[in-house]
C-alpha positions as CSV (number, residue, x, y, z in Angstrom):
1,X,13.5,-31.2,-11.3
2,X,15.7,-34.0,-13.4
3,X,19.1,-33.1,-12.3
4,X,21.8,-35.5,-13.2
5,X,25.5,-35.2,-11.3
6,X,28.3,-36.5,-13.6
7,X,31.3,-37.0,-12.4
8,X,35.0,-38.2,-13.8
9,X,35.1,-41.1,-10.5
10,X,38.6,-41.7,-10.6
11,X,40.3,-40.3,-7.5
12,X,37.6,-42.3,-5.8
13,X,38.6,-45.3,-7.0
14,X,42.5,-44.7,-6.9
15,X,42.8,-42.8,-4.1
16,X,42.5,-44.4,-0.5
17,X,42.0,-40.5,1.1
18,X,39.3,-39.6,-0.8
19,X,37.6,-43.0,-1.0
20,X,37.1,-42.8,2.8
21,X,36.1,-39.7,2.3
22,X,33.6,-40.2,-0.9
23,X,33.2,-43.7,-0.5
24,X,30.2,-44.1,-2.8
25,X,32.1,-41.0,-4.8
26,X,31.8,-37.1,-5.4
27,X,29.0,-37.8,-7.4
28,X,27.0,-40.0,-5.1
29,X,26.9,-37.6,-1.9
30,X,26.0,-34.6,-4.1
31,X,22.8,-36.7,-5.7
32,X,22.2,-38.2,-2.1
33,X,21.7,-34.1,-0.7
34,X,19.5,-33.0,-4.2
35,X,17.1,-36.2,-3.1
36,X,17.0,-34.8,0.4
37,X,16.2,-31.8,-0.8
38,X,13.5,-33.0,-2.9
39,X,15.0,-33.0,-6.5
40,X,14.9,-36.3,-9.0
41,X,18.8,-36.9,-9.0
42,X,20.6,-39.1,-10.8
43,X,24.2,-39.6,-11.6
44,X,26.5,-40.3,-14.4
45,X,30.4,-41.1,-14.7
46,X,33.0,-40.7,-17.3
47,X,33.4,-45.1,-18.2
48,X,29.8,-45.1,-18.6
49,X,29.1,-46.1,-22.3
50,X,28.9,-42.2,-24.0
51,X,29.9,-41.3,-20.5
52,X,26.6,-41.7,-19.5
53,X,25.5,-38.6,-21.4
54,X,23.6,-40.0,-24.1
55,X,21.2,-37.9,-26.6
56,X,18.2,-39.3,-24.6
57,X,19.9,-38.8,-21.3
58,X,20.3,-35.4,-22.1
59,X,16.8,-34.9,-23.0
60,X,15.6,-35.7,-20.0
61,X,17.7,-34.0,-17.7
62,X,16.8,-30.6,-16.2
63,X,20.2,-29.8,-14.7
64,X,23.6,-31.2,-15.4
65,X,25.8,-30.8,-12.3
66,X,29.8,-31.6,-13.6
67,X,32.9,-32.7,-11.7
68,X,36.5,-33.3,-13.5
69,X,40.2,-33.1,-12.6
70,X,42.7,-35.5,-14.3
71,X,40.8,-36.6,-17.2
72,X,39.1,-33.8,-18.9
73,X,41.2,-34.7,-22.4
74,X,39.2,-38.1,-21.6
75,X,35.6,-36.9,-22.7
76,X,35.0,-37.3,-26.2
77,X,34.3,-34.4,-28.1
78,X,31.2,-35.5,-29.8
79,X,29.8,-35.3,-25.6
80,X,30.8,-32.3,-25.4
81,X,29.2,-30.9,-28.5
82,X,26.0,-32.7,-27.0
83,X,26.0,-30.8,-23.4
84,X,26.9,-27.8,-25.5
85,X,23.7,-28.0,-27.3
86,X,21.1,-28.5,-24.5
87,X,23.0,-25.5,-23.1
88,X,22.2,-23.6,-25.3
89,X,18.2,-25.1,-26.0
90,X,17.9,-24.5,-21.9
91,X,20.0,-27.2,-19.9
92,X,20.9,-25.8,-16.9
93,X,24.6,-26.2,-15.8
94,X,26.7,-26.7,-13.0
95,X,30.3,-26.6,-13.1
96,X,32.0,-27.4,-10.1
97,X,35.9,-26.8,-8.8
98,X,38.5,-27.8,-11.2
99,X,35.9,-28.5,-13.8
100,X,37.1,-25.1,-14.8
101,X,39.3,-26.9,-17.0
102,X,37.0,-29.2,-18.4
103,X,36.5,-29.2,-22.2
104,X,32.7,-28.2,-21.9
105,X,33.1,-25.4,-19.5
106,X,36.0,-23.6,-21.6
107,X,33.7,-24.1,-25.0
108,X,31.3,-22.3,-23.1
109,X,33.0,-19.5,-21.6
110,X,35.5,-19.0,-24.8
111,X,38.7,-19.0,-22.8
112,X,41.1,-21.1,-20.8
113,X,39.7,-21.5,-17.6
114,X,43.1,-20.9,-16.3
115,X,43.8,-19.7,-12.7
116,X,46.6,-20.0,-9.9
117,X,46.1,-22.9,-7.1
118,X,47.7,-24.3,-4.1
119,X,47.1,-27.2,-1.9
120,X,48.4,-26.4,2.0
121,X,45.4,-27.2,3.8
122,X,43.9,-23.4,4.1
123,X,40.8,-21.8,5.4
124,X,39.0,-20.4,2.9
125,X,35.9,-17.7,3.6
126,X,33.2,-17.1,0.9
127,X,31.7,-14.2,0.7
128,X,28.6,-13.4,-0.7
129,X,28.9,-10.3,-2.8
130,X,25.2,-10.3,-4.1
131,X,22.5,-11.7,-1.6
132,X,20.0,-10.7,-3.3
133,X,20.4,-13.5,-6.1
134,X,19.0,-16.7,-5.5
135,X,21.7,-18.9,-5.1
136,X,22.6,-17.1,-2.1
137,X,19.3,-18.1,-0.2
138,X,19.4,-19.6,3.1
139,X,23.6,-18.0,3.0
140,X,24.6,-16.1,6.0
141,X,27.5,-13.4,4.9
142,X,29.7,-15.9,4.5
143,X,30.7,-19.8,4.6
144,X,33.6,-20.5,5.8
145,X,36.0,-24.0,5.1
146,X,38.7,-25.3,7.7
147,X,40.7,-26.7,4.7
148,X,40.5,-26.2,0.9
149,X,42.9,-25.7,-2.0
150,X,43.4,-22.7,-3.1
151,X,42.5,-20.8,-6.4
152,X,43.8,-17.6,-7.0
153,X,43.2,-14.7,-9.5
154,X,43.6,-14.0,-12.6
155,X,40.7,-16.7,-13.3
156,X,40.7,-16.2,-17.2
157,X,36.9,-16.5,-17.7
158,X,34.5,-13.9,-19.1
159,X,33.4,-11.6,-17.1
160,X,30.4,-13.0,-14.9
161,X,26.5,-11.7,-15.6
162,X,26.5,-12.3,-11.9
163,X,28.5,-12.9,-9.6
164,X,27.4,-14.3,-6.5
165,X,30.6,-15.5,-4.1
166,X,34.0,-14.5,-3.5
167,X,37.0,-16.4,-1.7
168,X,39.3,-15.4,0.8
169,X,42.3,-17.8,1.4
170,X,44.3,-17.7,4.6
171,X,47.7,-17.2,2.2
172,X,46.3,-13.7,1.0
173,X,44.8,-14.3,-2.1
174,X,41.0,-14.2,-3.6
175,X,38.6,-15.2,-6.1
176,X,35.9,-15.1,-7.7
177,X,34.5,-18.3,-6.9
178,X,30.5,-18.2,-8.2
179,X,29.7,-16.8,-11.2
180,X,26.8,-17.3,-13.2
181,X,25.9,-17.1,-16.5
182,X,23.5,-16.8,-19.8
183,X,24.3,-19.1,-22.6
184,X,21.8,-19.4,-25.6
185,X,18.2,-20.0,-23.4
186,X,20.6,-22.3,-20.7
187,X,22.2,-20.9,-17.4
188,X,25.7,-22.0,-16.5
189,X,27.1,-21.5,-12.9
190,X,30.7,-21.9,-11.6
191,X,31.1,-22.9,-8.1
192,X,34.9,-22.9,-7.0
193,X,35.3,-25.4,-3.4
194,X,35.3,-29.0,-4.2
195,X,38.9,-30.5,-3.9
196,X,38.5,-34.1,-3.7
197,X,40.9,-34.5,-0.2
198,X,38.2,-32.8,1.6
199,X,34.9,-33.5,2.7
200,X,33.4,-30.1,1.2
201,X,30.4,-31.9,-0.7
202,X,29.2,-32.7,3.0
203,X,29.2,-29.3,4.2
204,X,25.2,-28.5,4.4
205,X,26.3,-24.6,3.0
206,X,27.9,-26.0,0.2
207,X,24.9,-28.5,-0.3
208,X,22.7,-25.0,0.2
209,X,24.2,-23.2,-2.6
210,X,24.3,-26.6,-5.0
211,X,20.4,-27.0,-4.4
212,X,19.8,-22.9,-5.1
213,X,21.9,-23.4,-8.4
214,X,19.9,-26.4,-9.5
215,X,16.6,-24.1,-9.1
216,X,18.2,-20.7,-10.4
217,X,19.7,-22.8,-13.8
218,X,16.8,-25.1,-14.7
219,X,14.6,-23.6,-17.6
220,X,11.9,-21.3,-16.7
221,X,9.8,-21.7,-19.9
222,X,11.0,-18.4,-21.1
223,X,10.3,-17.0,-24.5
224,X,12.5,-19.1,-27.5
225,X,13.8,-16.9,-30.4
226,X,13.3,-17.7,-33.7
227,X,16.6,-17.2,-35.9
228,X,17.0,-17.1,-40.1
229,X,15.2,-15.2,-43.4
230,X,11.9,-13.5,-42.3
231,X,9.9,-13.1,-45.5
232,X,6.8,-11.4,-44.4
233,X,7.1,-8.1,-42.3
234,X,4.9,-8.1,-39.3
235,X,3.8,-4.1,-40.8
236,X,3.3,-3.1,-44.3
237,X,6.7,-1.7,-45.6
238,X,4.3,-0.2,-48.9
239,X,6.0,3.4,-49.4
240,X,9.3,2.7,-47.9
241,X,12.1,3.3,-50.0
242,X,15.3,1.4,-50.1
């Protein structure tokens, strides 16, 4: 599996918290627990020439995993229209906590992303609402973070083919915090913890679900429609009247 973790690498590099925490960056522990777990996982960051996302990049990648938060009006539009199309051709997906905003996920999903959020250092417990999907292998009935931001409904994105996780915060409020989806022949998935203070991405859980999404979105080989004029019926349409 060619999975490739992009990620925006700024709070890393301008932030002393999360450096000590991400030291290498978001993107770097991700990749490190995809090669532990036996996946061909490279990275990619937003001052990369193309943002590292180039056309033969993209070709070669299985599994785009995505991480942004302060630049998302950064990524040039012509990348974005890129992703979008291996989407859609069979490109798995990834999107991961306040990627929600991020250009690529809101073309995809045809709404604002929008949502409530707090940051007061709250437990939050994730439940998983369907375990027989298989990003919820390995998951006990629920995972459970000291400290995390919070996102609260109403998350203004389509309603989920499935949806896998919810949240419970410690203030009282929930979400829906892993839904998946179909897009063209590509799968997209939506996984909510992530905020860059904490050490989430080290949580073997949250590593768990990341490696179950990286199997569950990659292309199976599945049947690819053919679109446009047909000419020739595949029966005889002699006697039918129009």
């Amino acid at each position: 599996m060619r999975v490739r973790v992009w990620n925006e690498y700024r709070h890393e590099r301008s932030n002393p918290a999360v450096k000590e925490i991400y030291p290498d960056g978001i993107h770097q522990t991700i990749a490190r627990a995809l090669r532990e777990d036996g996946h061909d996982a490279d990275t990619a960051t937003l001052d990369e020439p193309e943002h590292g996302l180039s056309e033969e990049v993209l070709r070669q990648t299985d599994v785009l995993i995505w991480w942004g938060h302060m630049a998302h009006d950064e990524v040039e539009n012509a990348v974005v229209e890129r992703v979008y199309a291996r989407v859609l051709e069979g490109m798995g997906l990834i999107v991961l906590h306040s990627g929600h905003y991020s250009k690529i996920f809101r073309k995809l999903m045809g709404t604002s992303g929008g949502l409530k959020w707090r940051e007061a250092d709250e437990k939050e417990r994730i439940w998983v609402v369907n375990p027989a999907h298989p990003i919820a292998a390995g998951i006990g009935e629920y995972i459970e973070l000291p400290q995390e931001e919070m996102y609260g409904e109403h998350f203004d994105i389509p309603a989920p083919d499935d949806l896998v996780f919810v949240s419970w915060f410690a203030g009282g409020e929930i979400f829906r915090s892993g839904c998946a989806y179909y897009r063209g022949q590509g799968k997209v998935f939506y996984f909510r913890p992530g905020h860059e203070t904490y050490p989430t991405y080290h949580n073997p859980e949250i590593q768990r679900v990341i490696a179950n999404a990286v199997r569950w979105s990659a292309w199976s080989g599945g049947a690819k429609p053919q679109y446009g004029h047909v000419p020739v019926p595949l029966e005889s349409l002699s006697g039918v009247e129009n």
